[in-house]
N, C-alpha and C positions, 0 to 999 in steps of 0.2 A: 504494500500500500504506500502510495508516496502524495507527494502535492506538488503545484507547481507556484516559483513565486513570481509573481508579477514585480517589476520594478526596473530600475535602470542598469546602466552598463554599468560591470567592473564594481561590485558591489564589493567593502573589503571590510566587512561586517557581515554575521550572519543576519539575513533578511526578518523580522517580525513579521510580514505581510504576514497572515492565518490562513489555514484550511483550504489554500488550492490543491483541486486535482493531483498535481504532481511537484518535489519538490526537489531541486534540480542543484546539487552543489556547485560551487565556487569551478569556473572550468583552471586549468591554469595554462598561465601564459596567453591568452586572452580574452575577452571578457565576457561577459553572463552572457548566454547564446538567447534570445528571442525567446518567444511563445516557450521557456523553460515557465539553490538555495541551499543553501550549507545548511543541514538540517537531518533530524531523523525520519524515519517514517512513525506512524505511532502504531497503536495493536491492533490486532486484527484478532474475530470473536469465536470462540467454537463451541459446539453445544455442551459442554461438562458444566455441574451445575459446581461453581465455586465460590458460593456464599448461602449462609443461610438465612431466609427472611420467611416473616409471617407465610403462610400457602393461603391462595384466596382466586378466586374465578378465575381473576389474571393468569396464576399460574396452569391453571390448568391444559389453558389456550396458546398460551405465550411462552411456555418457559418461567422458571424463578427467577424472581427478582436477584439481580445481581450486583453487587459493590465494583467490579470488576472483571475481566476477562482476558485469556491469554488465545494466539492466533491456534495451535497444535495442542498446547499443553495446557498447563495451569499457572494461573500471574503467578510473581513471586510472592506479592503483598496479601494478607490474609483483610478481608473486612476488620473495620476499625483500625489499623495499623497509623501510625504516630507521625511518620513522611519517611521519604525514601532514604534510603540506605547511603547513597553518597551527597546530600545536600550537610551544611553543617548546621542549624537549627537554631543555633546561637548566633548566625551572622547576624552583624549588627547592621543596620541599616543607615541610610548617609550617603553623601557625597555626587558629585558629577562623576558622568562619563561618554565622553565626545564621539561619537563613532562616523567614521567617513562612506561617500560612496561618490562612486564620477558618473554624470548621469544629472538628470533634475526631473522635478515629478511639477506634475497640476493639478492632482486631483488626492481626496483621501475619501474616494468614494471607491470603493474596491470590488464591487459590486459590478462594475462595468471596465472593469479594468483588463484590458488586452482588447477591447472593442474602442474604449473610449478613454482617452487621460492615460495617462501614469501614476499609478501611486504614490504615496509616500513610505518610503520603506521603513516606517516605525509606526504603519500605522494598527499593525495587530495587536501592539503593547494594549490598544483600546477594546479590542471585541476578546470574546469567548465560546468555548464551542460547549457542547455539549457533554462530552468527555477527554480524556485529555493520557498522552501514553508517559512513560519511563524510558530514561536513559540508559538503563541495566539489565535492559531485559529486549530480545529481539523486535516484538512485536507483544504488547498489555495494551489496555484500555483501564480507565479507570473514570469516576464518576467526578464533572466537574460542575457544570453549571444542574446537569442530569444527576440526583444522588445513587439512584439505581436507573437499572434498562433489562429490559427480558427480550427474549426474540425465542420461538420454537424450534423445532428439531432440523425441520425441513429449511430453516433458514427464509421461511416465507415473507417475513415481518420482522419489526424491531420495537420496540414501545421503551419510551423513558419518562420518566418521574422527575419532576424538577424539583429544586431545591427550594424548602419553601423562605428563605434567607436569601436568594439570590435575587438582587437589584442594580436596577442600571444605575449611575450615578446622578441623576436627578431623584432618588430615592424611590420609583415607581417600581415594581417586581417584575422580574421577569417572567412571564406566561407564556401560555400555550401558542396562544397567540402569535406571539411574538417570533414561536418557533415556525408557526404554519406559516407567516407570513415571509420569514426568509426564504426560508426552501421554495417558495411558490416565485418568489421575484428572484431569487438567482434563476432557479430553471427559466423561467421565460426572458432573463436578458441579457443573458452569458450563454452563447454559444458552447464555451466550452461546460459550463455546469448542466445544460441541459442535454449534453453528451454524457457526462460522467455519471446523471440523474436518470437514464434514460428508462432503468430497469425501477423506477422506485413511482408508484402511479397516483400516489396521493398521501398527504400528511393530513391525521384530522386530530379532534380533542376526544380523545375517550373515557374523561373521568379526571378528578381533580388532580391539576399539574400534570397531567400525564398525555402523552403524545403519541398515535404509532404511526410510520410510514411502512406500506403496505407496497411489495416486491412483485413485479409481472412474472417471477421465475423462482424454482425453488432450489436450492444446492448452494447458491453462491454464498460461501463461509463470512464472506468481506462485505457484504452488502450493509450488515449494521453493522458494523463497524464506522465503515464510511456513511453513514447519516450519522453516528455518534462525533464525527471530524463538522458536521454543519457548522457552520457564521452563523452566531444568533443576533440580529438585529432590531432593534427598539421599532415597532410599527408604528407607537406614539410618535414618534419624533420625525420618525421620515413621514409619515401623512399629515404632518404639522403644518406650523409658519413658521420662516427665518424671522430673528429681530429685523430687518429690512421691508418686512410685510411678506414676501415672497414664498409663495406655495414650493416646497421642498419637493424636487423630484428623481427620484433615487433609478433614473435611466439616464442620468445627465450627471456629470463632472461638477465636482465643485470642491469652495475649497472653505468651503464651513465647516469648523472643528464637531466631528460629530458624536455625537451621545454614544457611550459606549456604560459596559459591565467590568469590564476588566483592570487590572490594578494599575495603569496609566490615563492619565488622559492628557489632552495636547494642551502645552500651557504657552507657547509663541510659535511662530512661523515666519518664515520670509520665503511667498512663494516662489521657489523653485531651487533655494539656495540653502533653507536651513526651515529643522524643525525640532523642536524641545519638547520632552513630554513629563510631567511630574508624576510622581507616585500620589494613589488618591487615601490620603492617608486613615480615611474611613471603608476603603476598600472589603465589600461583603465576604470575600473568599479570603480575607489573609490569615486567617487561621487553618484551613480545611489542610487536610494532612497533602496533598498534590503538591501545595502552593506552599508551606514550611521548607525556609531558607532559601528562597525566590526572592525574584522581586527586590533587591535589596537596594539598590538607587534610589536616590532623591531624586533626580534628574539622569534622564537620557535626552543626549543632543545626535541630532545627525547634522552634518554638515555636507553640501554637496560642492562637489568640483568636476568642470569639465574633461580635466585630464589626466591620466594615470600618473604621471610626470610630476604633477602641480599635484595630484593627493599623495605622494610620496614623500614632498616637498615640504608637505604642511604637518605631517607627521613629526619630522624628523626637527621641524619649527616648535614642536608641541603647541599644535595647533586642532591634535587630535590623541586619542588614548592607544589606541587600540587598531590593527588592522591583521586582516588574514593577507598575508604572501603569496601570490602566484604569479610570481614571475622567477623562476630559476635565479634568474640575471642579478635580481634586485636581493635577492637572497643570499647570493655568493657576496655581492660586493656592495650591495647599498646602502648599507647600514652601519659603513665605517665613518663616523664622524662622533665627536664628544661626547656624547650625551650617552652614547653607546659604549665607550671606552670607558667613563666616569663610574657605569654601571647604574645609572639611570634607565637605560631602558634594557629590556631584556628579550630576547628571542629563546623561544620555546618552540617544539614540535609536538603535535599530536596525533593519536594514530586514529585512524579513522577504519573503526571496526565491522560498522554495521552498514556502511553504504560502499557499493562495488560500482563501476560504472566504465562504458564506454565514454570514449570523445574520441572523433574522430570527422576527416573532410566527410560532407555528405555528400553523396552523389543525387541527383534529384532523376527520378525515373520516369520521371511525365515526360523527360523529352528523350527521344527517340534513341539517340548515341549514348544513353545510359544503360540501355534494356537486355544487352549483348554480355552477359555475366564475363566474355571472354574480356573486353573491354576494363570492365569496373575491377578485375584481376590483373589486368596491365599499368590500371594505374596506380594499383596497390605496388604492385613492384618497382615500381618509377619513385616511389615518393621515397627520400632518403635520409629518411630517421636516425639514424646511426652519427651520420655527418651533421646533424641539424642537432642532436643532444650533446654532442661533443662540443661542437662551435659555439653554441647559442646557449645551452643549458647549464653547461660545466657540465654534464654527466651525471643531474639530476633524475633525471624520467625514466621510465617504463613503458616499453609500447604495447597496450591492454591485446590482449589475443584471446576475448572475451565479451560477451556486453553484459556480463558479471563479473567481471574483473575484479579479483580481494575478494570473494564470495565461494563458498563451498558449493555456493551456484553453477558455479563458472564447470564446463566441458571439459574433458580430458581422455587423452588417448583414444581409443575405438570406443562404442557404445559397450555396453555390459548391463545384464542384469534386469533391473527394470526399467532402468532408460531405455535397454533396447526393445523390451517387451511395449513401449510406448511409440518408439520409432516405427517400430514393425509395424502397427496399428495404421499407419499416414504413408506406410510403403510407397502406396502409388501417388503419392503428394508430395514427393522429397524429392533431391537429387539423388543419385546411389551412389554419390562419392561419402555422402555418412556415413555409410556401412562401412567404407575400406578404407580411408584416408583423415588422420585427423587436422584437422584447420592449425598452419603457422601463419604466420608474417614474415614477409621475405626477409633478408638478413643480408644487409650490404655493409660490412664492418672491413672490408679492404676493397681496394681499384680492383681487383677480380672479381669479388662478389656482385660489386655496383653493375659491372661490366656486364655479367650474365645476367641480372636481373633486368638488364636493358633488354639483352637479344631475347628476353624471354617471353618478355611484355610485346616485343614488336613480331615474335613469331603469333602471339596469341591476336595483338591487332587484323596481323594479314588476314589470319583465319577465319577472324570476325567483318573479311572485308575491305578493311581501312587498310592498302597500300599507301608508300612513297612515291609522291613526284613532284619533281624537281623540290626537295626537302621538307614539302607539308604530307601531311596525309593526311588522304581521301577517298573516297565512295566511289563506288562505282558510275556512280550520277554526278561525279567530278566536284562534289561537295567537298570543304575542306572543313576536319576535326576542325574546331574553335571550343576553347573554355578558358572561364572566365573564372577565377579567383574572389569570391565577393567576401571583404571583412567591414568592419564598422571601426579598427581599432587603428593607429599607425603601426600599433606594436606587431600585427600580426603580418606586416610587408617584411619583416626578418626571417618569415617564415616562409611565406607563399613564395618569395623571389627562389631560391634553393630551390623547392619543389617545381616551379617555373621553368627555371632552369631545363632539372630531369626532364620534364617533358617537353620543353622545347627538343630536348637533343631527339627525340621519338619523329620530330615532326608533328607532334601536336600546338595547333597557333594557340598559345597559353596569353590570357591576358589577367593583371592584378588590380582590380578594383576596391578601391577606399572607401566607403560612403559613411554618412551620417547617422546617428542612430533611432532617427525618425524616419528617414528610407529603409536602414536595415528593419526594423518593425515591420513596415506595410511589404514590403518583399518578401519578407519571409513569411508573414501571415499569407500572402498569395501565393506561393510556391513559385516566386517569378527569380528563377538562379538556376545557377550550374551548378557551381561547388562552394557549398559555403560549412561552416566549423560546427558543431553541435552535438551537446553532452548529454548523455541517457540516463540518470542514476537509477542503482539498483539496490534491493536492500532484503535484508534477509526476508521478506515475505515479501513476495512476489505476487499481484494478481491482478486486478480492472485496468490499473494501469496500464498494462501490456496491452492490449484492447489501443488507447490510445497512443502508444508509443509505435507500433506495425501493426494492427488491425486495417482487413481491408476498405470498412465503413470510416475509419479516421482517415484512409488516403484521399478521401472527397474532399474531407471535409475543414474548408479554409481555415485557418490558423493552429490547426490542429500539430500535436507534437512527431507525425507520423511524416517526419520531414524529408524524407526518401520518397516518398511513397509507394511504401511496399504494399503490394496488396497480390496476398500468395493464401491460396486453401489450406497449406503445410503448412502453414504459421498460422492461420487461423485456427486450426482445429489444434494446434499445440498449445496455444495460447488461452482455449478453453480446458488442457489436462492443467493447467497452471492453477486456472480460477477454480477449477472443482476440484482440484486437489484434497484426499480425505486422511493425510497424515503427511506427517513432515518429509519422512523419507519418497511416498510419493509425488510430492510438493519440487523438493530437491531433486529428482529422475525426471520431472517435466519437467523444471528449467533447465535442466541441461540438454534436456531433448529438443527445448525451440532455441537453447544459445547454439547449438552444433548447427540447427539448420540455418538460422538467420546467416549464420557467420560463413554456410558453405555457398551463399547467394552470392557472395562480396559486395555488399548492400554499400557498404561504405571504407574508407580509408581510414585505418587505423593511426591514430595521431601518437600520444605522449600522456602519461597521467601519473601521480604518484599517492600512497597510501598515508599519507602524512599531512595534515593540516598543520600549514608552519605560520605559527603568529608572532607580531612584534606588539609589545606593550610600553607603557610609561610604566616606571614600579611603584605604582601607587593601587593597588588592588592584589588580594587574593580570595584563593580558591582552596575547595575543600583539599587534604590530604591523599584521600582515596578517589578518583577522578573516577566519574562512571564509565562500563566500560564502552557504552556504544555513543558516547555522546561527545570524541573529539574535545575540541577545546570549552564548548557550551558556555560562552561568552556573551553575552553577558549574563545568562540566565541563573548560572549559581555562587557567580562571585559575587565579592563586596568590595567598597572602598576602604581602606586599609589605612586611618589614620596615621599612623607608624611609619610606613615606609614613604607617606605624603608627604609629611613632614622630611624627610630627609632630601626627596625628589623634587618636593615643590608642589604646590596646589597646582591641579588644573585652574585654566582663565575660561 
């Protein structure tokens, strides 16, 4: 189960936005791809009853009431339990903390966000969903704005009970209402949530605080789960008036600070440049065991900048606290100045345990010189990774040979087992190179190796057609190969030039295009490109997502994450052993069965990635002792400001 986060380029903070579809880590080396967030996925639900409550009508129909739920197995946290195991309980609360992003938003109306505006990437610090997951556990759910939820055997329905304490910050409660009315107005004006909603036919009120959304399908384990991830938004306030008189309409951008439940709310703005948000210090949930040793700021700032250069810049000014690293470059050597030597600021690595992921050039399949697997394998051999991590990276990266990549997801060697007993099932829907050959990535680590990977790529061209003449190649119909490099970054012309290069020497007319990050949006919402960059994250529970990541109804379907667009009956029908998965080990045996087939398509060019979340800090803040284990750096979510070493570094301004 993932989300996606809407926001700007080159985001160098973990994203707040809340409860998108899918949620897309930090790419590195350049910047946040389009229609994508350093982030976990949260849990996902399975039928074991694992709490005990009153039995009443409900249960009989629905399932018991539950405190909690794990994706395969059983959460770690028993009902009533105290807060999670790596929060510290005693942070004390206090202090600024600045966090950067390049990019600038218009809107904190999130609602229509990838249709319409740009978010503010701090603006989920304000909403809450319904239930809320753990950083030490692969995939839980647990009870946040919802105090229990029950859903039946068959997975048909989900129902949640709300919390009868839970209130927006104008003191009014949160209702049912409240819940039917989001779910109804995201589905109808978000494309993509009424893709992601597509299987869930109506939200009603069946009984005090309590809500169920009712499933067109039965099996799917994730289905409540994902309405337990809902945005719950105040109907009061959006069918209101603005102080300005103006009727509030929540299909439209705007940039009025809006009512929220959650333990921030926005307290200044400077649109498009900067936005502060304060802790609401009567905040309804700061006690509930989810939310102990959260939260712990007075103040969260974001400040935006246009260029990756100039927030590097402003960093190193202390001008900012905090930033995640992805750029190799900036890593090996940008970070040598005072402040760094004095031991003011500090660089850390984190491992990032629970999200695997492709990044990689995508090849776009809607147009025609895409379609030729023999093709989209020649330019996997052209591109030269080996040369471009040495020169460019120091010898940072890893080139993923998975779109599970860091996952016990991820494909290996020949099929075995029950993977194969799943392959075998889509026989005539595969290639039958899965049976006998496992997926590498070519390997040009000397002039020899680059050498045959050339004449290999150009044997496989001819075959697909595409001869030489007079140095381009071409078609039969005397068409000449043309592709176009599309980035949004400057940083990423360090890149594409090298790979340009490779394939100039093919005779393919390679062109590198720069554009802006208001073209790269609507471009890639259109599917209007050749080869442009784009990051898949994966995580240990796998399901609906995939649906929109290669599904062949998401290859239609404009702005959708299915940016190749693949649309294969093999990956379709694999894509459903994923989501109906009825144990872990089955679970595990389907995704490696649609990673081996995605990957034997050559869908796309494998880039660079690394398993390590690397941050730089000002040392004015710490974190627990025992760091969760799936939760990477989880900044700002369980640190504090750290009077002590502020004092020695200097207050933030």
């Amino acid at each position: 189960m993932d989300f996606v986060v809407f926001g700007t380029l080159g985001v160098q903070t973990p994203c707040l936005v809340p409860c998108m579809p899918f949620k897309t880590p930090h790419r590195q080396e350049t910047p946040l791809i389009r229609s994508s967030l350093l982030g976990l996925a949260a849990a996902c639900i399975t039928a074991a009853s694992l709490a005990a409550f009153p039995v009443s009508a409900q249960e009989a129909t629905a399932g018991p009431w539950r405190h909690g739920s794990a994706l395969l197995d059983e959460p770690k946290y028993p009902a009533g339990f105290k807060h999670y195991d790596y929060v510290n309980p005693d942070a004390p609360k206090g202090g600024l903390v600045r966090l950067g992003a390049q990019g600038t938003f218009d809107s904190f109306n999130i609602v229509v966000a990838g249709v319409k505006g740009t978010p503010e990437q701090g603006i989920g610090l304000v909403f809450e969903t319904l239930t809320t997951g753990s950083l030490d556990e692969p995939s839980a759910s647990y009870g946040l704005l919802a105090e229990t939820f029950a859903y039946p055997a068959d997975y048909s329905s989900v129902s949640f009970r709300l919390r009868p304490e839970a209130k927006w910050h104008d003191g009014r409660p949160v209702t049912v209402d409240d819940v039917v009315f989001s779910f109804d107005t995201l589905k109808a004006n978000s494309p993509m949530y009424a893709f992601y909603y597509a299987n869930v036919t109506k939200a009603e009120e069946t009984g005090d605080r309590e809500v169920k959304f009712t499933f067109n399908q039965t099996g799917n384990r994730e289905l409540p789960q994902i309405m337990g991830q809902l945005m719950v938004l105040p109907k009061h306030w959006w069918e209101g008036t603005a102080p300005d008189g103006r009727k509030r309409d929540i299909t439209q951008t705007t940039l009025e600070p809006p009512l929220g439940s959650g333990p921030y709310r926005i307290k200044t703005f400077d649109a498009g440049r900067s936005a502060s948000y304060e802790r609401v210090k009567d905040y309804w949930g700061q006690t509930l065991n989810v939310n102990v040793g959260q939260n712990n700021f007075d103040e969260i700032r974001f400040e935006y900048y246009r260029d990756a250069t100039v927030l590097l810049e402003a960093f190193k000014g202390d001008r900012l606290d905090f930033r995640s690293e992805n750029s190799a470059r900036n890593w090996a050597t940008g970070y040598n100045f005072p402040a760094r030597q004095e031991g003011k600021v500090v660089l850390e690595e984190f491992d990032q345990r629970s999200v695997g992921r492709m990044q990689a050039f995508v090849l776009n399949l809607r147009r025609e010189k895409f379609q030729d697997q023999r093709v989209r394998r020649a330019l996997n051999l052209a591109f030269p990774f080996e040369e471009i991590n040495r020169t460019i990276f120091s010898g940072q990266y890893e080139r993923p040979s998975s779109y599970f990549y860091g996952l016990d997801l991820a494909s290996t060697g020949l099929p075995e087992g029950l993977e194969k007993e799943i392959i075998e099932s889509v026989r005539d829907k595969v290639p039958p190179v899965v049976f006998t050959t496992p997926y590498t990535n070519p390997v040009g680590d000397s002039p020899e190796a680059v050498r045959n990977n050339l004449r290999e790529a150009d044997k496989l061209l001819r075959e697909a057609g595409w001869t030489l003449k007079d140095g381009r190649r071409v078609n039969s119909k005397g068409e000449v190969f043309t592709l176009e490099l599309l980035g949004d970054s400057p940083n990423e012309e360090r890149v594409f030039l090298p790979y340009k290069s490779s394939l100039d020497r093919l005779g393919i007319v390679t062109s590198v295009r720069i554009i802006d990050d208001v073209q790269m949006t609507n471009r890639t919402r259109a599917f209007d490109y050749d080869v442009i960059s784009g990051v898949w994250p994966q995580t240990l529970s796998p399901g609906n997502e995939q649906r929109a990541f290669w599904g062949s109804e998401s290859a239609k379907r404009e702005g959708s994450r299915n940016l190749a667009g693949i649309a294969d009956p093999g990956v379709d029908a694999l894509i459903d052993r994923v989501i109906y998965a009825k144990s872990r080990d089955e679970l595990v045996a389907a995704s490696k069965a649609l990673d081996r087939v995605l990957l034997s398509h050559d869908y796309v060019v494998p880039q660079w990635t690394t398993l390590k979340q690397r941050t730089a800090r000002w040392d004015r803040f710490s974190h627990p002792q025992a760091m969760p284990r799936y939760g990477a750096a989880a900044f700002p979510t369980i640190w504090w400001y750290d009077a002590a070493k502020a004092a020695k570094t200097g207050a933030p301004r």
